[in-house]
mmCIF file of the C-alpha atoms, coordinates in Angstrom:
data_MODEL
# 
_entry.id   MODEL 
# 
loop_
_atom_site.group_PDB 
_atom_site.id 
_atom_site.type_symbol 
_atom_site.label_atom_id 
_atom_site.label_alt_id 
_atom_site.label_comp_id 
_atom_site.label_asym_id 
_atom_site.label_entity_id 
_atom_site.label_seq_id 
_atom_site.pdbx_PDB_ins_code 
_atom_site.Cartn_x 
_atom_site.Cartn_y 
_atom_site.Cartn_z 
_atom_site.occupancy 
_atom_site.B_iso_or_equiv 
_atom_site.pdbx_formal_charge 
_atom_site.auth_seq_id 
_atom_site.auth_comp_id 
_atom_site.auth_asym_id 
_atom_site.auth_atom_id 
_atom_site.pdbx_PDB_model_num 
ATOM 1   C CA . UNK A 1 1   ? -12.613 3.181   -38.876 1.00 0.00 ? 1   UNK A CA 1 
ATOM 2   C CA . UNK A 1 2   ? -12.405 6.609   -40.553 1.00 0.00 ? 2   UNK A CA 1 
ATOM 3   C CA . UNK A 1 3   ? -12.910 8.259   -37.131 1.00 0.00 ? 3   UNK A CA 1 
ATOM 4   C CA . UNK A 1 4   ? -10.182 6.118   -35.614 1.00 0.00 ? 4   UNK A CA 1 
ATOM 5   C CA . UNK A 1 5   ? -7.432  7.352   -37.827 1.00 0.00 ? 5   UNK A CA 1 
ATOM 6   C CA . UNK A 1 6   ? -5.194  10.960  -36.837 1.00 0.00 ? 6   UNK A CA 1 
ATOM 7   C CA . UNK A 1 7   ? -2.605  12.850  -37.726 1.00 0.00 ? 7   UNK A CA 1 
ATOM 8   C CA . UNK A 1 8   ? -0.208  12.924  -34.928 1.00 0.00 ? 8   UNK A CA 1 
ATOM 9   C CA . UNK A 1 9   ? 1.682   16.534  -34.648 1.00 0.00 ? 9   UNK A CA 1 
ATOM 10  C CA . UNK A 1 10  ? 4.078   14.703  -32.337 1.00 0.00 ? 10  UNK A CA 1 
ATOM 11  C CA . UNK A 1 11  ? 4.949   12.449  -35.216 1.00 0.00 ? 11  UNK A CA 1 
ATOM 12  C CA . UNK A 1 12  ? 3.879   14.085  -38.124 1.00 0.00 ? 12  UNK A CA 1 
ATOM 13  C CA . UNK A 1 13  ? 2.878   10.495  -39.130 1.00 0.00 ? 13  UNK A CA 1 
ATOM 14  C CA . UNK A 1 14  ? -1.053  8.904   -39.707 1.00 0.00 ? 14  UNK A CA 1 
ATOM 15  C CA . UNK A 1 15  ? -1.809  6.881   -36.598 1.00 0.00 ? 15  UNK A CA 1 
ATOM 16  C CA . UNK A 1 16  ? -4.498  4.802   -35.174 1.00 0.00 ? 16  UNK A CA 1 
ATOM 17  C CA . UNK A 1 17  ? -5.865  5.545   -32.142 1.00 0.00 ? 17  UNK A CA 1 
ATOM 18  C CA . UNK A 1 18  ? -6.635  3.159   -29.255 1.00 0.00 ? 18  UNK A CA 1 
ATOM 19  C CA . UNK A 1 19  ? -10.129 5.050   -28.300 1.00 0.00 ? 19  UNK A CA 1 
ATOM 20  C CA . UNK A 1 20  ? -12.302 7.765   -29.652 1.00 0.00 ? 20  UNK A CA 1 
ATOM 21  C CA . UNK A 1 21  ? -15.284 9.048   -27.716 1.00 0.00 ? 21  UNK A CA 1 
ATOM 22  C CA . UNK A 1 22  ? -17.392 10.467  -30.645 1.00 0.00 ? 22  UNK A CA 1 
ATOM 23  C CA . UNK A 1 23  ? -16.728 13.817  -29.691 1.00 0.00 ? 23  UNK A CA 1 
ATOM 24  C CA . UNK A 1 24  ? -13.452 14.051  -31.527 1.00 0.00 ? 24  UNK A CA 1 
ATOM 25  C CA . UNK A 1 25  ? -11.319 13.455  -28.456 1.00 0.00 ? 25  UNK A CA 1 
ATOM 26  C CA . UNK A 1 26  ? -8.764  10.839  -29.147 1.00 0.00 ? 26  UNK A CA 1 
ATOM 27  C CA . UNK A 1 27  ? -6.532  8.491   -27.067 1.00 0.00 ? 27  UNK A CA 1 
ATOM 28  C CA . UNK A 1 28  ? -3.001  7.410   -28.361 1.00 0.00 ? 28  UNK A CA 1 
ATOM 29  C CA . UNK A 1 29  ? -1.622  3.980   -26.678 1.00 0.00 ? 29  UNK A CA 1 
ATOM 30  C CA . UNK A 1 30  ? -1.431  0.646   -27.065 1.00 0.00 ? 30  UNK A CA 1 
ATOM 31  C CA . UNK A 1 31  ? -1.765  -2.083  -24.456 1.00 0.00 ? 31  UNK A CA 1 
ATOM 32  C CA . UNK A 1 32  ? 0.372   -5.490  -24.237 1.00 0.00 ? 32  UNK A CA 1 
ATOM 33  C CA . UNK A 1 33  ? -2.836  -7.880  -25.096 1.00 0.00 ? 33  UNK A CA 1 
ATOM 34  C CA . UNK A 1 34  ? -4.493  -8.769  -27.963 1.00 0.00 ? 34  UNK A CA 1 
ATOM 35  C CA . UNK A 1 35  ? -6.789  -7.115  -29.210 1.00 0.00 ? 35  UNK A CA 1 
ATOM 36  C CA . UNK A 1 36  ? -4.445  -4.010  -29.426 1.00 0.00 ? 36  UNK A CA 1 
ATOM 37  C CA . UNK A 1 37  ? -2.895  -1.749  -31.906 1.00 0.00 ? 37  UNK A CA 1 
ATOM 38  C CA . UNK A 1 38  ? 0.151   -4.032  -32.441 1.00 0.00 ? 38  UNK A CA 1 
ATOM 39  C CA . UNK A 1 39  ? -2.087  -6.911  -33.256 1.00 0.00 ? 39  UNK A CA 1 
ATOM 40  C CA . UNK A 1 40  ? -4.201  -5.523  -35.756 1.00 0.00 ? 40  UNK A CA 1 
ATOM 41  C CA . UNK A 1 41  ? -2.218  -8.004  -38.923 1.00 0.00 ? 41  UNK A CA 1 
ATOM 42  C CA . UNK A 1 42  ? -2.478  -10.976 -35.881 1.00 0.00 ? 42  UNK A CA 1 
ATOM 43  C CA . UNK A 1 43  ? -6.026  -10.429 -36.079 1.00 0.00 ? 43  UNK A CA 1 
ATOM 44  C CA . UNK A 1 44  ? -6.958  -10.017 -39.346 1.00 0.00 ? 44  UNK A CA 1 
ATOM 45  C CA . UNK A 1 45  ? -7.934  -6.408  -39.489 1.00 0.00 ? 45  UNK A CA 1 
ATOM 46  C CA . UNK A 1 46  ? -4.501  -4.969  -41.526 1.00 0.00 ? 46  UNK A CA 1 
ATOM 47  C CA . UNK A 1 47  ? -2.126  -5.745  -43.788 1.00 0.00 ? 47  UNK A CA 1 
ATOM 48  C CA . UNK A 1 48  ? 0.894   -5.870  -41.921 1.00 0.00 ? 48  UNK A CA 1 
ATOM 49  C CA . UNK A 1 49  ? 2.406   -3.337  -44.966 1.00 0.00 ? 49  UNK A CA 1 
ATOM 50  C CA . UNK A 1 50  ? -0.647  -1.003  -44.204 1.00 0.00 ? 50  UNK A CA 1 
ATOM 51  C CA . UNK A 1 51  ? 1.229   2.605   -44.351 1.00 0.00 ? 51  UNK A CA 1 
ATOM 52  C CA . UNK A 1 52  ? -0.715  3.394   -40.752 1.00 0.00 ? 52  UNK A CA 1 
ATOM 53  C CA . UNK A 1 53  ? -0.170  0.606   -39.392 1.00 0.00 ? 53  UNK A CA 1 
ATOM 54  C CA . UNK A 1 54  ? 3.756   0.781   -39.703 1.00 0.00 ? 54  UNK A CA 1 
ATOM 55  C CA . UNK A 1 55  ? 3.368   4.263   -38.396 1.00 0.00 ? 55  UNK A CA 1 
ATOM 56  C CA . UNK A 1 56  ? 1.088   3.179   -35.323 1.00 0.00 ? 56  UNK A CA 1 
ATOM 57  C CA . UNK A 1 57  ? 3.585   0.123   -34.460 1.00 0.00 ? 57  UNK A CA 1 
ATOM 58  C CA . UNK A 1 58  ? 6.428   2.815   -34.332 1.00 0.00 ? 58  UNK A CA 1 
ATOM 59  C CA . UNK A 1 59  ? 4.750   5.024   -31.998 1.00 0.00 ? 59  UNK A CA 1 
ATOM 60  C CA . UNK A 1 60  ? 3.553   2.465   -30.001 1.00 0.00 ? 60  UNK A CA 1 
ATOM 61  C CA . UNK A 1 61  ? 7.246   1.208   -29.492 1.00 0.00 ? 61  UNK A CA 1 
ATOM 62  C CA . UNK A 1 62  ? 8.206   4.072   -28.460 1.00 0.00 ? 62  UNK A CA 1 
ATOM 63  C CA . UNK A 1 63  ? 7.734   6.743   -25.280 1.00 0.00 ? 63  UNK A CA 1 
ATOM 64  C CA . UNK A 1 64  ? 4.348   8.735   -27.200 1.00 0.00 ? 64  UNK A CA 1 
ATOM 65  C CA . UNK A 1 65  ? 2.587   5.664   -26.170 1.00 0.00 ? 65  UNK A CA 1 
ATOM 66  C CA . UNK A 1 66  ? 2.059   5.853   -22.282 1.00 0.00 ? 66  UNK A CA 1 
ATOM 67  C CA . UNK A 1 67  ? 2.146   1.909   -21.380 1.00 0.00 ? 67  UNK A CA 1 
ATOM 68  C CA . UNK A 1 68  ? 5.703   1.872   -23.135 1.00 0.00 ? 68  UNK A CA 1 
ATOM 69  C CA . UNK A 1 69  ? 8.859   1.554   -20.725 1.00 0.00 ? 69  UNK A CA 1 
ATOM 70  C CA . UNK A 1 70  ? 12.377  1.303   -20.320 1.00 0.00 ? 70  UNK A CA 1 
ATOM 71  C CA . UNK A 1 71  ? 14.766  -0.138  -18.302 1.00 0.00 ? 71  UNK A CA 1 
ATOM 72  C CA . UNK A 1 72  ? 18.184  0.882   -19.069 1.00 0.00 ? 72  UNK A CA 1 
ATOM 73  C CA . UNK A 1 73  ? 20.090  -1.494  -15.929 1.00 0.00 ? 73  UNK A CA 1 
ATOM 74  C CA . UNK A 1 74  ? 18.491  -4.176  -17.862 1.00 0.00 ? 74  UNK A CA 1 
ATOM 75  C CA . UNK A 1 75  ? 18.678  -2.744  -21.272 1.00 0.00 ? 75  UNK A CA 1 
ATOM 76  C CA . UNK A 1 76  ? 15.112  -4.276  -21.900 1.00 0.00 ? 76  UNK A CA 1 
ATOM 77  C CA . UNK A 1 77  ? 12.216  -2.238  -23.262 1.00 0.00 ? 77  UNK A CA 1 
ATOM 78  C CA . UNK A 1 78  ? 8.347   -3.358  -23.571 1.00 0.00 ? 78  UNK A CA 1 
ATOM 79  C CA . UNK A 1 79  ? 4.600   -2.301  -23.257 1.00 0.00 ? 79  UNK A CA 1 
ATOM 80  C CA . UNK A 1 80  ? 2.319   -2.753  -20.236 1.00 0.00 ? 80  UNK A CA 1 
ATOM 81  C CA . UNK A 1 81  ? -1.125  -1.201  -19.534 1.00 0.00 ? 81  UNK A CA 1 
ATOM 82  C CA . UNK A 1 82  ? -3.372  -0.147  -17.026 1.00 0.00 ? 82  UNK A CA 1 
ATOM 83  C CA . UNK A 1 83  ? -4.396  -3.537  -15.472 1.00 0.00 ? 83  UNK A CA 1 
ATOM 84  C CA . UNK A 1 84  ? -1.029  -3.653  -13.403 1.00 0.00 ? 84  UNK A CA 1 
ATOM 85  C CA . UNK A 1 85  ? -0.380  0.137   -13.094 1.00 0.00 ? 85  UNK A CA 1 
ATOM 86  C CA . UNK A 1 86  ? 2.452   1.928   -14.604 1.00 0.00 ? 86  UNK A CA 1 
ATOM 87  C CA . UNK A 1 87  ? 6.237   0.302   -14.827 1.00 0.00 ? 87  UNK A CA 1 
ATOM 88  C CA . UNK A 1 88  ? 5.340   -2.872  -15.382 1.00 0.00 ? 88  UNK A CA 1 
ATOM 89  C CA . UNK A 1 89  ? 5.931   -4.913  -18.628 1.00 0.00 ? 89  UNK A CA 1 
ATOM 90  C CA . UNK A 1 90  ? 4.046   -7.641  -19.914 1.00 0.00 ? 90  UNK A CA 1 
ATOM 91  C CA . UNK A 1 91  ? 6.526   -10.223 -21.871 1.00 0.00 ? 91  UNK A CA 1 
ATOM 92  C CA . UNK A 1 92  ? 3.206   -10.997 -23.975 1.00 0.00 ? 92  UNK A CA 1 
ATOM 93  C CA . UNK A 1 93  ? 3.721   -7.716  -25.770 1.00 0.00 ? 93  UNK A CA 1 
ATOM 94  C CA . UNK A 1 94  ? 6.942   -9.074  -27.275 1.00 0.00 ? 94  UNK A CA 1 
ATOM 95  C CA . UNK A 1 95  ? 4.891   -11.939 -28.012 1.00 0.00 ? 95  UNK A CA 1 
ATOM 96  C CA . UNK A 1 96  ? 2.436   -10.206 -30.032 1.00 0.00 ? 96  UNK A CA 1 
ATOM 97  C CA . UNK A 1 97  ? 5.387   -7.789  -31.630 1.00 0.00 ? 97  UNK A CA 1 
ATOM 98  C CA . UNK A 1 98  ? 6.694   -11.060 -32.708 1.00 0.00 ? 98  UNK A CA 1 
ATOM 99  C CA . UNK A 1 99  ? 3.933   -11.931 -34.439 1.00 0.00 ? 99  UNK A CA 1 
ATOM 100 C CA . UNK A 1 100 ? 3.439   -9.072  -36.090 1.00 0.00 ? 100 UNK A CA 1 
ATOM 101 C CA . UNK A 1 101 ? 7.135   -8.539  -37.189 1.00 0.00 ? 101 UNK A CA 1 
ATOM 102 C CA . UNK A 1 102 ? 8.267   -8.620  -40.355 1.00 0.00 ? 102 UNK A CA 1 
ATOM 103 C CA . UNK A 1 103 ? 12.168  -8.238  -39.946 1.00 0.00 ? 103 UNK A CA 1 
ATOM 104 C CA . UNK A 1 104 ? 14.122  -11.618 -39.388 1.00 0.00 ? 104 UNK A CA 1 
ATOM 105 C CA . UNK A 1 105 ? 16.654  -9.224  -37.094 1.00 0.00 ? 105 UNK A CA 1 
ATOM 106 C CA . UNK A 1 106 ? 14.185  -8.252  -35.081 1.00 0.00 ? 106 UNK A CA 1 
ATOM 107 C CA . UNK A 1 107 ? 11.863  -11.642 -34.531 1.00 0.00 ? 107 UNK A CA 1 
ATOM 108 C CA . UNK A 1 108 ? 15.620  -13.102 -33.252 1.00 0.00 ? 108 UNK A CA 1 
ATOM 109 C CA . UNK A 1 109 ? 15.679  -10.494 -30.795 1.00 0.00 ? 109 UNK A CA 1 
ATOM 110 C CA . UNK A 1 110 ? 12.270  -10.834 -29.128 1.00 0.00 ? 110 UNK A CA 1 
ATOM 111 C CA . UNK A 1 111 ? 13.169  -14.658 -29.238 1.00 0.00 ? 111 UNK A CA 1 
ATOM 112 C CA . UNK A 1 112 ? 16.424  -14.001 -27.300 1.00 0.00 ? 112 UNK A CA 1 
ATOM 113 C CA . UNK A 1 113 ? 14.463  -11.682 -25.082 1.00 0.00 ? 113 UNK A CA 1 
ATOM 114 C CA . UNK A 1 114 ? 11.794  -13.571 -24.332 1.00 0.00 ? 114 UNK A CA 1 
ATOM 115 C CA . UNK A 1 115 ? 13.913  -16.611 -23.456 1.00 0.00 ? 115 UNK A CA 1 
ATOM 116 C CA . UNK A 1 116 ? 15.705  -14.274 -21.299 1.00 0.00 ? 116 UNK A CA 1 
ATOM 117 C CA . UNK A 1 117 ? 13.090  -12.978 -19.089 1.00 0.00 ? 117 UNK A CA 1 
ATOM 118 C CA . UNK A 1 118 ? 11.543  -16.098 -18.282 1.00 0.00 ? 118 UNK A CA 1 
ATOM 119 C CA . UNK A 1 119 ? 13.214  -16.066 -14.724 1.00 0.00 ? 119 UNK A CA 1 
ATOM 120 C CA . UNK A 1 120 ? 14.995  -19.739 -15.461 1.00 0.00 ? 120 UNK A CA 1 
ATOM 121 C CA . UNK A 1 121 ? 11.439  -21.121 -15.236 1.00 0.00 ? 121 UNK A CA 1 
ATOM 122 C CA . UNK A 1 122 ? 11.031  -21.560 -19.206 1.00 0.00 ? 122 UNK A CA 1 
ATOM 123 C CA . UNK A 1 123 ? 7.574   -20.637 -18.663 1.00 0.00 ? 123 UNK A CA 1 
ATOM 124 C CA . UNK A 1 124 ? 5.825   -16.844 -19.833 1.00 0.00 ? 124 UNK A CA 1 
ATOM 125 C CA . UNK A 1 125 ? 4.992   -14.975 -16.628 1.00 0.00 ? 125 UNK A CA 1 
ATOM 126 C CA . UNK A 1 126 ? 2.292   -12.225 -16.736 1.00 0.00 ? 126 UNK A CA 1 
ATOM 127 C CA . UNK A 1 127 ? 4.215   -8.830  -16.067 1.00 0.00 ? 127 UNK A CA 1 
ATOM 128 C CA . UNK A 1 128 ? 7.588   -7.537  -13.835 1.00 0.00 ? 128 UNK A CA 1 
ATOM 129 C CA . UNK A 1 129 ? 8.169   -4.803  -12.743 1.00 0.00 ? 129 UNK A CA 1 
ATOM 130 C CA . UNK A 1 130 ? 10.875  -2.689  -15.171 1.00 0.00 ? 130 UNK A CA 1 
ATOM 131 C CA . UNK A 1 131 ? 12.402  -0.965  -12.211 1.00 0.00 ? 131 UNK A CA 1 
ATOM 132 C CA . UNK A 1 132 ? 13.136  -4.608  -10.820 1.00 0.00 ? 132 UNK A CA 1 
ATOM 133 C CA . UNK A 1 133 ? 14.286  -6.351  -14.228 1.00 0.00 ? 133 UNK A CA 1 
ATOM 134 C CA . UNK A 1 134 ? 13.255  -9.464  -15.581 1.00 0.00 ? 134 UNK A CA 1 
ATOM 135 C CA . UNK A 1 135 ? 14.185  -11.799 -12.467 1.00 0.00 ? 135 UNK A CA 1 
ATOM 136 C CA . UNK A 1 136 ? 11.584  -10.422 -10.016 1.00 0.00 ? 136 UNK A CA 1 
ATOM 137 C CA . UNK A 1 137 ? 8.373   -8.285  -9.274  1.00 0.00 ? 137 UNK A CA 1 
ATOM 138 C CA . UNK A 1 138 ? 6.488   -10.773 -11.022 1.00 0.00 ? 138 UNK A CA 1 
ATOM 139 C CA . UNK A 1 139 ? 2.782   -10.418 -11.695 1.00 0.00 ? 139 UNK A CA 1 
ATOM 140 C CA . UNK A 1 140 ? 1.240   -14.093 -12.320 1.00 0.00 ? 140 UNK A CA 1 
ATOM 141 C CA . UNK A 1 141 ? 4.740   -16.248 -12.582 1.00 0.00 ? 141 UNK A CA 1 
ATOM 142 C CA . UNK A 1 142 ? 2.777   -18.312 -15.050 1.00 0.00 ? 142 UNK A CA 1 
ATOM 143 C CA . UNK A 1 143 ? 0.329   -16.995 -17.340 1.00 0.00 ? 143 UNK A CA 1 
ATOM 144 C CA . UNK A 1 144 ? -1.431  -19.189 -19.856 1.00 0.00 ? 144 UNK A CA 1 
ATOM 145 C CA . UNK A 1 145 ? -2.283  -16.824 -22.473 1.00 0.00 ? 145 UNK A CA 1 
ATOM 146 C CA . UNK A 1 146 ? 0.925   -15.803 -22.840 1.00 0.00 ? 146 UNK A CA 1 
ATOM 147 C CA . UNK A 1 147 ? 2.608   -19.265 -23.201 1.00 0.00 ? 147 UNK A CA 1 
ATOM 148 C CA . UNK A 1 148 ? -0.072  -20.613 -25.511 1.00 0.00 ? 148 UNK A CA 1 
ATOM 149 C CA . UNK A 1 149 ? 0.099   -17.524 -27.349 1.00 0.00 ? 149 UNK A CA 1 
ATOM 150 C CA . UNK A 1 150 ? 3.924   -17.755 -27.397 1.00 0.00 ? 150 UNK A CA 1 
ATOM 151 C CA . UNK A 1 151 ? 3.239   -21.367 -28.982 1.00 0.00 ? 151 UNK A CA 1 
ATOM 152 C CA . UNK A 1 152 ? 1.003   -20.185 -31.360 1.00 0.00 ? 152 UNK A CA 1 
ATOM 153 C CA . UNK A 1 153 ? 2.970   -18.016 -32.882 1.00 0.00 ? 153 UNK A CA 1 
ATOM 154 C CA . UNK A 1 154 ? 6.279   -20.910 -32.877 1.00 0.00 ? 154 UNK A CA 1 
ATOM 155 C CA . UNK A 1 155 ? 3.905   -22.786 -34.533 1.00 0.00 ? 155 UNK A CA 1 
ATOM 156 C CA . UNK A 1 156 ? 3.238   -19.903 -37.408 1.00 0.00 ? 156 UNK A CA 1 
ATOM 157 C CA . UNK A 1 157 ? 6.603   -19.114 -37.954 1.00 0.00 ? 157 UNK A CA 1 
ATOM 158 C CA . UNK A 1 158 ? 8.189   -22.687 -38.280 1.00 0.00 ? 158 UNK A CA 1 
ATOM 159 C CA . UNK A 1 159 ? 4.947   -23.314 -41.020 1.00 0.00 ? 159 UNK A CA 1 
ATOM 160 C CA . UNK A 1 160 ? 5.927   -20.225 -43.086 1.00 0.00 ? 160 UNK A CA 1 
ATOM 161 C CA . UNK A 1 161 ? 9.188   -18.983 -42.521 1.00 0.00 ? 161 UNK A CA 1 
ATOM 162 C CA . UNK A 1 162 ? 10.834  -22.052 -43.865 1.00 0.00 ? 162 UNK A CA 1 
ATOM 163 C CA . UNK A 1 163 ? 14.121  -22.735 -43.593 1.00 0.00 ? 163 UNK A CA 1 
ATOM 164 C CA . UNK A 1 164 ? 14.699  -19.066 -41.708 1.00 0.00 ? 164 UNK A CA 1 
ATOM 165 C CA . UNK A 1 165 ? 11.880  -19.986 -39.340 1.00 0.00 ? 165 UNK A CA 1 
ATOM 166 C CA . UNK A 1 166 ? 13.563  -23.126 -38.297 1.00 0.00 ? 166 UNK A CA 1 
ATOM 167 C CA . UNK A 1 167 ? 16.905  -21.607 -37.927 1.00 0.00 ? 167 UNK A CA 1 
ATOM 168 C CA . UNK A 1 168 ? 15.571  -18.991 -35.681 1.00 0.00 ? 168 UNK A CA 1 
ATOM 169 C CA . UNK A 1 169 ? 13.439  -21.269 -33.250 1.00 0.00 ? 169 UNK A CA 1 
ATOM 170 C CA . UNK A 1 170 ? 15.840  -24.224 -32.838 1.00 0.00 ? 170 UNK A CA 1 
ATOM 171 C CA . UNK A 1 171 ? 19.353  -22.931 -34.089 1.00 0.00 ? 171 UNK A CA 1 
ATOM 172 C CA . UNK A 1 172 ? 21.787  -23.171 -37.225 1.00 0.00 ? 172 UNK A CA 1 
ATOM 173 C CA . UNK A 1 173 ? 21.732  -26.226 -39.702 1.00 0.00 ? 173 UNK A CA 1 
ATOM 174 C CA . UNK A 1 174 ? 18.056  -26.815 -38.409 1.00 0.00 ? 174 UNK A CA 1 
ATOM 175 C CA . UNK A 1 175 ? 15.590  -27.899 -41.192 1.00 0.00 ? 175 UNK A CA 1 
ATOM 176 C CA . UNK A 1 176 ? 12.191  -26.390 -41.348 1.00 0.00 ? 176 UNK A CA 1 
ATOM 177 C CA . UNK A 1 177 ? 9.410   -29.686 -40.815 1.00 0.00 ? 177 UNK A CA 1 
ATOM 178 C CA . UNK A 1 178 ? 6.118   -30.252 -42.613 1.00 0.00 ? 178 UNK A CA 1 
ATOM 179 C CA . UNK A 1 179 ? 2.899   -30.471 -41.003 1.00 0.00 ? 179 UNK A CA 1 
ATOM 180 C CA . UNK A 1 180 ? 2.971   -34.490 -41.966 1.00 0.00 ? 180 UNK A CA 1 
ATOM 181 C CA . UNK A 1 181 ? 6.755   -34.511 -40.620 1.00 0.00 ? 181 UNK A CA 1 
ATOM 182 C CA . UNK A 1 182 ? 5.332   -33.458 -37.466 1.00 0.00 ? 182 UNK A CA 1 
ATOM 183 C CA . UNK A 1 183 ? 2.059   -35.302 -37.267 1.00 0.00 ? 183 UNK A CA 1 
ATOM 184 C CA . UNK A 1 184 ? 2.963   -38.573 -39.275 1.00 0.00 ? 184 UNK A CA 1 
ATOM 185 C CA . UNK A 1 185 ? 1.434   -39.019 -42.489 1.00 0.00 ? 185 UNK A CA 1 
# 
């Protein structure tokens, strides 16, 4: 891991990087799926207060890393990566920045968003294309790791955020629910 960690002169901030080659060359980007940069707390392999991490999660949300676009007519922002080609977002990145956020402000926001882009179908498709917006250029209109990922992490947050959890996923005066509240004793 020692190998995989730079100082960025773009930044002036520690990063991660997504590949090394041995030879000291070093690639900077993240990619929407897991495993990726963003998901390192997801999976286990950082704290999600690691002082790299938060630097690496910044960059990555941001125009250093390549896969990251913007669409300002539809004032939506996300990553993508090199298994559609460039412009296109994958909503699954929000997913996994969900899961790795720690600010209430922002988990709302990539609820709202998420909800937002899922055409009126309810359902998690696999990319669009930015230029486009959310409605059309759709990749896979339905893509499975995405929604069951999307319900894993529901499932997380309603089990440990509590009360705030429960007001986030199913709206003011909601109460958060047990385990045994939702499976019977």
């Amino acid at each position: 891991m020692d190998h995989a960690i730079f100082n960025s002169s773009a930044t002036g901030t520690t990063l991660y990087a997504y590949e090394i080659d041995g030879f000291g060359g070093i690639n900077f980007m993240d990619d929407a799926n897991v495993p990726s940069l963003m998901s390192l707390p997801y999976i286990g392999f950082v704290d999600d207060k690691d002082p790299v991490y938060i630097s690496t999660r910044s960059a990555i949300l941001s125009s250093r890393n390549p896969w990251w676009f913007h669409s300002p007519s539809a004032n939506q922002s996300g990553i993508g990566g090199p298994h559609r080609g460039l412009n296109k977002i994958w909503p699954m990145n929000w997913i996994v920045q969900l899961s790795t956020s720690t600010d209430a402000s922002e988990r709302v926001q990539l609820l709202n968003l998420i909800k937002r882009t899922t055409a009126g179908k309810g359902l998690i498709h696999e990319s669009f294309d930015v230029s486009q917006g959310s409605g059309t250029g759709f990749g896979r209109l339905w893509f499975a790791w995405a929604n069951s990922l999307f319900g894993e992490v529901l499932l997380n947050m309603a089990m440990t955020e509590g009360e705030l959890g429960a007001e986030i996923l199913f709206g003011q005066n909601a109460t958060a629910l047990s385990i045994k509240d939702v499976l019977g004793s």
